[in-house]
PyMOL Python script that loads the backbone (N, CA, C, O; Angstrom):
from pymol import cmd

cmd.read_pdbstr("""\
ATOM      1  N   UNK A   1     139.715 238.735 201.709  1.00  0.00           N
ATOM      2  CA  UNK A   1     140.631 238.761 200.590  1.00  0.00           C
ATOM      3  C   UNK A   1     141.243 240.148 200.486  1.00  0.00           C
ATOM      4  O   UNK A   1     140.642 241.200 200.706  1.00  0.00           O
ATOM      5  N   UNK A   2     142.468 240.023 200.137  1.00  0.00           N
ATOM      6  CA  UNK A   2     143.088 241.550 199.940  1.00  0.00           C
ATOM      7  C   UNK A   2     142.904 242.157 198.863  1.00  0.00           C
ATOM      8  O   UNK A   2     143.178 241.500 197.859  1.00  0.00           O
ATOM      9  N   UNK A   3     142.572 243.079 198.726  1.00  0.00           N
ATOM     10  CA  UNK A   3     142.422 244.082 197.135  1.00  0.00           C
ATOM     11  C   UNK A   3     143.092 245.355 197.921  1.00  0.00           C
ATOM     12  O   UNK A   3     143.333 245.698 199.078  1.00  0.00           O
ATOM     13  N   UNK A   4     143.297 245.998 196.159  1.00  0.00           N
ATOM     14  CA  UNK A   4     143.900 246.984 196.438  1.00  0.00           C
ATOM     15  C   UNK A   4     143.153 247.816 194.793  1.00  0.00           C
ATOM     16  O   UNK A   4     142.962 247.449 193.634  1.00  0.00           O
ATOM     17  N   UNK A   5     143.004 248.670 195.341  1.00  0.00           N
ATOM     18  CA  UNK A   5     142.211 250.563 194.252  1.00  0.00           C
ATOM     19  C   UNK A   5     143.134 250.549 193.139  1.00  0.00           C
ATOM     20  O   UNK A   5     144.254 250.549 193.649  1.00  0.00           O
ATOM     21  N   UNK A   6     143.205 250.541 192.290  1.00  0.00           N
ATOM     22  CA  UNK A   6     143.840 251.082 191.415  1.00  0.00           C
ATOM     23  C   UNK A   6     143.535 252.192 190.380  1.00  0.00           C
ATOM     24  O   UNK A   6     143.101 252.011 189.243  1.00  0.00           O
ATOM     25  N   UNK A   7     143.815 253.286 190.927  1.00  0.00           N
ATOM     26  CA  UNK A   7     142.998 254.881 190.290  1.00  0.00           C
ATOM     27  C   UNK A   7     143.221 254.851 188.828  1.00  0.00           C
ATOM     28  O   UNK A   7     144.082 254.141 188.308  1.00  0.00           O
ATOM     29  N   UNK A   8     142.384 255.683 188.140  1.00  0.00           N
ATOM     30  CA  UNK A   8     142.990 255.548 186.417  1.00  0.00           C
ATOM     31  C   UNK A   8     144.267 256.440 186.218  1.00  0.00           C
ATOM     32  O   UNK A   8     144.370 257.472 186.880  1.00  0.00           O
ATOM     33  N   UNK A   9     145.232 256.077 185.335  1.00  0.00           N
ATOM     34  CA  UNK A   9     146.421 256.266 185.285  1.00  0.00           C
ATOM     35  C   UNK A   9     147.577 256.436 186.263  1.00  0.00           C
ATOM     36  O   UNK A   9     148.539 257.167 186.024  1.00  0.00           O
ATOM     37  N   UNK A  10     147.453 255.822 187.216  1.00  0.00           N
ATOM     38  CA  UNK A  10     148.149 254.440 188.128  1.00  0.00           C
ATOM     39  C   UNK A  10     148.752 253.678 187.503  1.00  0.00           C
ATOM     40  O   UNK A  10     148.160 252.758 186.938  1.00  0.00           O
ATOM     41  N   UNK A  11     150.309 253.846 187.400  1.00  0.00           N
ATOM     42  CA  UNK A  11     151.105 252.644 187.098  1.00  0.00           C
ATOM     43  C   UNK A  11     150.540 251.022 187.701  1.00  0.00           C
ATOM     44  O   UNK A  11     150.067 250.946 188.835  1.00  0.00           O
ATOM     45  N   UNK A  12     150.626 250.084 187.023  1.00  0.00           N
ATOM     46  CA  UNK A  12     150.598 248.670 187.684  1.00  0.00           C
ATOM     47  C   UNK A  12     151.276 248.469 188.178  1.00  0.00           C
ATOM     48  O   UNK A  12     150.960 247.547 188.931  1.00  0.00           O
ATOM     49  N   UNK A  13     153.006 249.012 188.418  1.00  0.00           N
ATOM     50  CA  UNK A  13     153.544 248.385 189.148  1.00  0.00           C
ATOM     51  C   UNK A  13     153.824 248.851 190.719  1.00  0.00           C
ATOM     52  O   UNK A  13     154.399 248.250 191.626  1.00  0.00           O
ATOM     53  N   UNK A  14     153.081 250.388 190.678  1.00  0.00           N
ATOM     54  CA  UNK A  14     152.912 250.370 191.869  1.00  0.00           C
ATOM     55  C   UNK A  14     152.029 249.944 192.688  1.00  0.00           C
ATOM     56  O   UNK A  14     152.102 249.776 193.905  1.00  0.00           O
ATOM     57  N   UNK A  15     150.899 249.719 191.717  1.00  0.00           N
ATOM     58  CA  UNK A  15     149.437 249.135 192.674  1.00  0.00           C
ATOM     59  C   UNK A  15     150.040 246.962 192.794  1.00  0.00           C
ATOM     60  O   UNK A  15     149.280 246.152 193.324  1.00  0.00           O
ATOM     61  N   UNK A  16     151.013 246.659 192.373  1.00  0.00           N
ATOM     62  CA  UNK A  16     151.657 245.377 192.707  1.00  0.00           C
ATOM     63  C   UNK A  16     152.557 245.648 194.145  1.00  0.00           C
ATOM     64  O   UNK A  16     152.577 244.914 195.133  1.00  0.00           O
ATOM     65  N   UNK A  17     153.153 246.690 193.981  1.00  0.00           N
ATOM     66  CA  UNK A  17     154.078 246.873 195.262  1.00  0.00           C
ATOM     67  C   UNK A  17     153.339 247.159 196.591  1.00  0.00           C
ATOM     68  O   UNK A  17     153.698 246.651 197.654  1.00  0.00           O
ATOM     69  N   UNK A  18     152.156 248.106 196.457  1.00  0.00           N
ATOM     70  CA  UNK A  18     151.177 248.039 197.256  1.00  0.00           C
ATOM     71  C   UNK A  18     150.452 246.584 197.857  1.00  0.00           C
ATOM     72  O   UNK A  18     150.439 246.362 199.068  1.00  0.00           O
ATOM     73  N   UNK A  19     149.977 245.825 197.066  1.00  0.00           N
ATOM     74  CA  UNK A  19     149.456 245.033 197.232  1.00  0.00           C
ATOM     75  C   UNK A  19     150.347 243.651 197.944  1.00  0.00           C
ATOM     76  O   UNK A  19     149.922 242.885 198.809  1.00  0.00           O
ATOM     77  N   UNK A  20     151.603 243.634 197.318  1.00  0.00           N
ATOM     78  CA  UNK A  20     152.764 242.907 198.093  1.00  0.00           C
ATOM     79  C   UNK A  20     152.553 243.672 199.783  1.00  0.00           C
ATOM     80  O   UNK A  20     151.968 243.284 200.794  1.00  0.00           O
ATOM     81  N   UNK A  21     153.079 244.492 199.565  1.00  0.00           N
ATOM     82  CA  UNK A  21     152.603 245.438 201.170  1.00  0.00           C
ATOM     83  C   UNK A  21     151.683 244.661 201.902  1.00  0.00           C
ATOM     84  O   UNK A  21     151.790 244.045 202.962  1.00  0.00           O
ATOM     85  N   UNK A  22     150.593 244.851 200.969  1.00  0.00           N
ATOM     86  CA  UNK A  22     149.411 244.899 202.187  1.00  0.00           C
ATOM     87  C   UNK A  22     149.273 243.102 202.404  1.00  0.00           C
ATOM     88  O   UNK A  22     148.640 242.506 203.276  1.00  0.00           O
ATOM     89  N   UNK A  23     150.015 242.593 201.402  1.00  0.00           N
ATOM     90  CA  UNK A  23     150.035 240.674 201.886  1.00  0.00           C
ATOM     91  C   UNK A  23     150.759 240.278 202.868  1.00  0.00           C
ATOM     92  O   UNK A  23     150.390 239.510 203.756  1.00  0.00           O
ATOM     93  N   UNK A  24     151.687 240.719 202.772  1.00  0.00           N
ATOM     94  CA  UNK A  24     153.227 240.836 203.625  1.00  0.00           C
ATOM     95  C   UNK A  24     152.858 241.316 205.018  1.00  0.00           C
ATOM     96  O   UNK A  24     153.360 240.784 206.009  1.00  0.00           O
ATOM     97  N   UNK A  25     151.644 242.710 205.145  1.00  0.00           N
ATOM     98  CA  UNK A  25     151.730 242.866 206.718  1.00  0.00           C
ATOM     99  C   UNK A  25     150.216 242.103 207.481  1.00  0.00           C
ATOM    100  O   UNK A  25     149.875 241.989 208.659  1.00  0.00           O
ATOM    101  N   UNK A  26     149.629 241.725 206.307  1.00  0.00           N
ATOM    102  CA  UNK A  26     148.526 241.041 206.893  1.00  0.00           C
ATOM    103  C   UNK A  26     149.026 239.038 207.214  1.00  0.00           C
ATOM    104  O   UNK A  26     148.301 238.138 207.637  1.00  0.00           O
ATOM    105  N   UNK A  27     150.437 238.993 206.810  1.00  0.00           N
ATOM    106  CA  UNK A  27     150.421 236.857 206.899  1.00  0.00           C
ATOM    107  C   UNK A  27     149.898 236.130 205.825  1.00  0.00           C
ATOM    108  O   UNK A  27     150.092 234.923 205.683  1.00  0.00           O
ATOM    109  N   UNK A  28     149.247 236.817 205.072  1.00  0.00           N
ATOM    110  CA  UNK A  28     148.580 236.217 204.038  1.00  0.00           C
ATOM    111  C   UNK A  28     149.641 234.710 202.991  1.00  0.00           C
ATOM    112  O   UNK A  28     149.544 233.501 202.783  1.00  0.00           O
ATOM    113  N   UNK A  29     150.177 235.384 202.786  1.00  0.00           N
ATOM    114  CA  UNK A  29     151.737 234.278 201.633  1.00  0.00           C
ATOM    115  C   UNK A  29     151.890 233.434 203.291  1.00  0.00           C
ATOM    116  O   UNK A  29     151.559 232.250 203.240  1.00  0.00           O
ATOM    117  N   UNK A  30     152.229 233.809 204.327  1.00  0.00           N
ATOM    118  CA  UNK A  30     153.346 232.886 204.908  1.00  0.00           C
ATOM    119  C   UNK A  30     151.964 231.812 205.764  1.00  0.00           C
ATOM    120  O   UNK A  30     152.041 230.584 205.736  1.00  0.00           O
ATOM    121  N   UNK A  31     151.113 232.347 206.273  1.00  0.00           N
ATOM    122  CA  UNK A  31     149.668 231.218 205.886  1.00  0.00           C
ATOM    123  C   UNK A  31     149.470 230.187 204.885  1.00  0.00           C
ATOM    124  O   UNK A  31     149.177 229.001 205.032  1.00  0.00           O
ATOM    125  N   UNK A  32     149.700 230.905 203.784  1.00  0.00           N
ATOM    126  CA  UNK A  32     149.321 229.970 202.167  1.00  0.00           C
ATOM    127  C   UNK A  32     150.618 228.462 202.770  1.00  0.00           C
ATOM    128  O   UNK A  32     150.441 227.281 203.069  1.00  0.00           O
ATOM    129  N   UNK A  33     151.772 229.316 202.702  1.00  0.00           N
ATOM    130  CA  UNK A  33     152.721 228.360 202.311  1.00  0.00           C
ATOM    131  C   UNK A  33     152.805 227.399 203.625  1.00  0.00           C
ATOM    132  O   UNK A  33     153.189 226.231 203.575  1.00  0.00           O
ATOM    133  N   UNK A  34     152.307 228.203 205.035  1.00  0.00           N
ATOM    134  CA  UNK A  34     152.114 226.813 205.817  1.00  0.00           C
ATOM    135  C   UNK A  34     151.538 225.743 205.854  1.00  0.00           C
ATOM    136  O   UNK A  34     151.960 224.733 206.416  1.00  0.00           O
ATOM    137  N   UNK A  35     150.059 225.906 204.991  1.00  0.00           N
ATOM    138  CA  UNK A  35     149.350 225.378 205.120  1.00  0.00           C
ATOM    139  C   UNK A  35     149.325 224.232 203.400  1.00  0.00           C
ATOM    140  O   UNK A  35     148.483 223.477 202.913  1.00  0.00           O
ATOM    141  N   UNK A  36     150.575 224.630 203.025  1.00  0.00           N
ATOM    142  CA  UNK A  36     150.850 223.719 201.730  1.00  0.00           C
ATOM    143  C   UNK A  36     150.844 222.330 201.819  1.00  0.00           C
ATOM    144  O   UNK A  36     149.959 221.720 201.219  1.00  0.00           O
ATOM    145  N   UNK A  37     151.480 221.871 202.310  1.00  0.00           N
ATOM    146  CA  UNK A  37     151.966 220.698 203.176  1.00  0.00           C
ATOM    147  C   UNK A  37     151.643 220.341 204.952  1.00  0.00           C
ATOM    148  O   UNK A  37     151.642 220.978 206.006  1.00  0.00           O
ATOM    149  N   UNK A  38     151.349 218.721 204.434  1.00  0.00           N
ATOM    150  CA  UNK A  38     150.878 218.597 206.248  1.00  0.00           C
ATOM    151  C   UNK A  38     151.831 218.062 207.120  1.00  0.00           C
ATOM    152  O   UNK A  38     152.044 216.851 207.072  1.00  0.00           O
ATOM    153  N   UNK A  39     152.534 218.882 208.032  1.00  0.00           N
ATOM    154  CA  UNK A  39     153.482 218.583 209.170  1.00  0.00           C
ATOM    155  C   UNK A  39     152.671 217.473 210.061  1.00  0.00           C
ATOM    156  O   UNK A  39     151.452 217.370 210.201  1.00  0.00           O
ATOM    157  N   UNK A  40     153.873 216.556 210.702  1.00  0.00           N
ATOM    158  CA  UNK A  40     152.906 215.412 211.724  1.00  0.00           C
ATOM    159  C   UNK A  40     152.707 216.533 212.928  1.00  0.00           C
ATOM    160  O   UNK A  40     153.269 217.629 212.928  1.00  0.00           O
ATOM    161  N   UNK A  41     152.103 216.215 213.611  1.00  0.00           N
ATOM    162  CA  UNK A  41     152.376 217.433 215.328  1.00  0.00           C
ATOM    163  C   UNK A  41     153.721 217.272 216.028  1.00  0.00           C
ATOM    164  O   UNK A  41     154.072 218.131 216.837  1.00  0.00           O
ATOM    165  N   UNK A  42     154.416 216.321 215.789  1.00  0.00           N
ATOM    166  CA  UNK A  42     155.948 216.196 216.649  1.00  0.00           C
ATOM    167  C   UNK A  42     156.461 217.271 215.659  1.00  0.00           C
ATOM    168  O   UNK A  42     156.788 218.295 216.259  1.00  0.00           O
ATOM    169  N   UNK A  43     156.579 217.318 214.699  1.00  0.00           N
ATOM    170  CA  UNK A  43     156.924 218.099 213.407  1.00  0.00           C
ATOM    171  C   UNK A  43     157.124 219.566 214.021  1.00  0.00           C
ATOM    172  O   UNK A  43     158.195 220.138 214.225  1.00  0.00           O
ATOM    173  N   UNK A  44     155.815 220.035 214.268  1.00  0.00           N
ATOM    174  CA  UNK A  44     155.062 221.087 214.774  1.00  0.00           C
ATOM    175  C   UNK A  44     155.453 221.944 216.194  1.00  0.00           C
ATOM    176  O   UNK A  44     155.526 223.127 216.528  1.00  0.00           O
ATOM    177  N   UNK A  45     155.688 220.414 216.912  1.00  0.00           N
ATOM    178  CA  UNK A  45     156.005 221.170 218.429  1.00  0.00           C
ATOM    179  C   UNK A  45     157.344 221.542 218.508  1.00  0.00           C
ATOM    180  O   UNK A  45     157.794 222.582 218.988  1.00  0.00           O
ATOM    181  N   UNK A  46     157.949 220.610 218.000  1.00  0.00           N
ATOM    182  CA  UNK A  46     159.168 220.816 217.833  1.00  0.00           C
ATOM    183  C   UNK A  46     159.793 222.082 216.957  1.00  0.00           C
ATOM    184  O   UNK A  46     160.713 222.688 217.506  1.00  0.00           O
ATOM    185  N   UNK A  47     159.364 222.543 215.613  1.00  0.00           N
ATOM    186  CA  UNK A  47     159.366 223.775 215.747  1.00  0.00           C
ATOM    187  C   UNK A  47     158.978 224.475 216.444  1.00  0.00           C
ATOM    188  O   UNK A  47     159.941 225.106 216.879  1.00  0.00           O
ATOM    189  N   UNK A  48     158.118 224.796 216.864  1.00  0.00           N
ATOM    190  CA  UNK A  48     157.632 225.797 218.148  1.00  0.00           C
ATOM    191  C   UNK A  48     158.543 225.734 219.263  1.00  0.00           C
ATOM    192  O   UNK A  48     158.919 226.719 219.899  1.00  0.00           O
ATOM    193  N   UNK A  49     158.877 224.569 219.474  1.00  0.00           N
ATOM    194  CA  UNK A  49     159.725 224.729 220.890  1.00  0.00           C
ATOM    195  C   UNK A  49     161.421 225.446 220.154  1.00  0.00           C
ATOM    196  O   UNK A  49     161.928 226.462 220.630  1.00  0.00           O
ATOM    197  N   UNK A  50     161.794 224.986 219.455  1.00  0.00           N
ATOM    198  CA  UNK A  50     162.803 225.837 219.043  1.00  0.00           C
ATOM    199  C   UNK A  50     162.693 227.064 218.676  1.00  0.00           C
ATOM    200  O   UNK A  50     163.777 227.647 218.698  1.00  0.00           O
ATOM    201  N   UNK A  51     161.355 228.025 218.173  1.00  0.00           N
ATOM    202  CA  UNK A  51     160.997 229.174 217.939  1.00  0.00           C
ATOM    203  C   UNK A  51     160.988 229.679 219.540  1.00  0.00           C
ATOM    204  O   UNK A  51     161.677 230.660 219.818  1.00  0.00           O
ATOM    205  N   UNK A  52     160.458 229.227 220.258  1.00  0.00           N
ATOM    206  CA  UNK A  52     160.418 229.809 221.523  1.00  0.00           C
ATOM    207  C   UNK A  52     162.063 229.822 222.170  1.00  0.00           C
ATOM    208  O   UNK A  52     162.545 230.662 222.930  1.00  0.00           O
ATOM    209  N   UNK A  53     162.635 228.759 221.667  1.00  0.00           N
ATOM    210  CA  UNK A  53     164.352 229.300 222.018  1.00  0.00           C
ATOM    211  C   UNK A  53     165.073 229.849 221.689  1.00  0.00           C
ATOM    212  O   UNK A  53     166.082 230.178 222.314  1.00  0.00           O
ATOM    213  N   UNK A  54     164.786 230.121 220.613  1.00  0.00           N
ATOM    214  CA  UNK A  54     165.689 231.521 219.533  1.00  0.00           C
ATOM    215  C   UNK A  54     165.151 233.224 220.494  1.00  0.00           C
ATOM    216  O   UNK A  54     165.837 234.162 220.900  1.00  0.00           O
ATOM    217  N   UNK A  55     163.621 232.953 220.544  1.00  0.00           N
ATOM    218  CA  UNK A  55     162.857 233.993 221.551  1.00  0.00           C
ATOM    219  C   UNK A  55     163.412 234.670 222.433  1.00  0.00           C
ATOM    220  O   UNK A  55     163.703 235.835 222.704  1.00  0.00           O
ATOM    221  N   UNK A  56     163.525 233.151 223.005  1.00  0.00           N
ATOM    222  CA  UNK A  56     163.724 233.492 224.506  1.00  0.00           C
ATOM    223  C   UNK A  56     165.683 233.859 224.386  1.00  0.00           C
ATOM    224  O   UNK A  56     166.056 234.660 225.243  1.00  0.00           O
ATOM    225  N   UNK A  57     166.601 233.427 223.604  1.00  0.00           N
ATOM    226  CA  UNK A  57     168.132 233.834 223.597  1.00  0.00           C
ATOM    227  C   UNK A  57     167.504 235.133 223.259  1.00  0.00           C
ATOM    228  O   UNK A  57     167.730 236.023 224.079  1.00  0.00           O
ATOM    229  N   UNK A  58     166.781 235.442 222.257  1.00  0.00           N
ATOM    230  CA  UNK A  58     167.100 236.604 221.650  1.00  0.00           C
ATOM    231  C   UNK A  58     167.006 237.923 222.749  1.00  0.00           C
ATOM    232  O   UNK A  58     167.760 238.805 223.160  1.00  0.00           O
ATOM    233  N   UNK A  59     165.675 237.506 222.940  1.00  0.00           N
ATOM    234  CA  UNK A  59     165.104 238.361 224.346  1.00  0.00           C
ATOM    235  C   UNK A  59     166.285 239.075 225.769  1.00  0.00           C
ATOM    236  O   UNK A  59     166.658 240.129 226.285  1.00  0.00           O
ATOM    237  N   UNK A  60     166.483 237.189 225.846  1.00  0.00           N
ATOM    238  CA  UNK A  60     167.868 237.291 227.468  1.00  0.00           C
ATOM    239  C   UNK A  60     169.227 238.374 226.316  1.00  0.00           C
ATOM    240  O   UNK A  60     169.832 239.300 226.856  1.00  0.00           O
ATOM    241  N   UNK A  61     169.363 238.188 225.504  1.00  0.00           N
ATOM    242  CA  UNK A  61     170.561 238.709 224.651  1.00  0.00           C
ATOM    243  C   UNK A  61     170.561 240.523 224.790  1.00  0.00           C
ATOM    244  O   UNK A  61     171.494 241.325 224.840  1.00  0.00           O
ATOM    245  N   UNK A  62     169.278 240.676 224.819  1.00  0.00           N
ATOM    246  CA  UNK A  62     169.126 242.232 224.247  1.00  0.00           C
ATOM    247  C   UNK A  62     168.215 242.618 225.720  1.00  0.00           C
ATOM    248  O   UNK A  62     167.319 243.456 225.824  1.00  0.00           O
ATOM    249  N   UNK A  63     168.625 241.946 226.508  1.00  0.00           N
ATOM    250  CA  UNK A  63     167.990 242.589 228.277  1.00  0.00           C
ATOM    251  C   UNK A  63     169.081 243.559 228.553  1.00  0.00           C
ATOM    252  O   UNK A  63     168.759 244.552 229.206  1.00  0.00           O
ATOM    253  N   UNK A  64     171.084 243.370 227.931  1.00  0.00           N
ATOM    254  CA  UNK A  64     171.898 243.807 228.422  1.00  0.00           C
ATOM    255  C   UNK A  64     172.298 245.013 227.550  1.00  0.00           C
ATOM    256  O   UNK A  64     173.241 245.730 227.883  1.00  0.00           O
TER     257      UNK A  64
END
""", "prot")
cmd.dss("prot")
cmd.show_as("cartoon", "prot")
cmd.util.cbc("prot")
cmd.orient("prot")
């Protein structure tokens, strides 16, 4: 679980911006929200296979 210190007289809203931080670089939110709803596996591959083609343009795009 993520926590975050909050020293005495520490604004809250920076120990929120922190803590957004540290959710944001750990996957934490974009985990939650995958796992909200259940995709069938065609669902699934099929995103993936289009994630891997955006990849792979993006990749061949920025070789030049």
């Amino acid at each position: 679980m993520t926590s975050v210190k909050v020293r005495p007289g520490e604004p809250i809203d920076k120990a929120l911006r922190a803590l957004k931080k540290k959710t944001d670089k750990e996957g934490t939110l974009k985990i939650a929200k995958a796992k909200r709803f259940h995709d069938k596996p065609s669902v699934k591959s099929r995103a993936k296979a289009k994630a891997a083609l955006k990849y792979k343009k993006i990749k061949s795009f920025n070789r030049y």
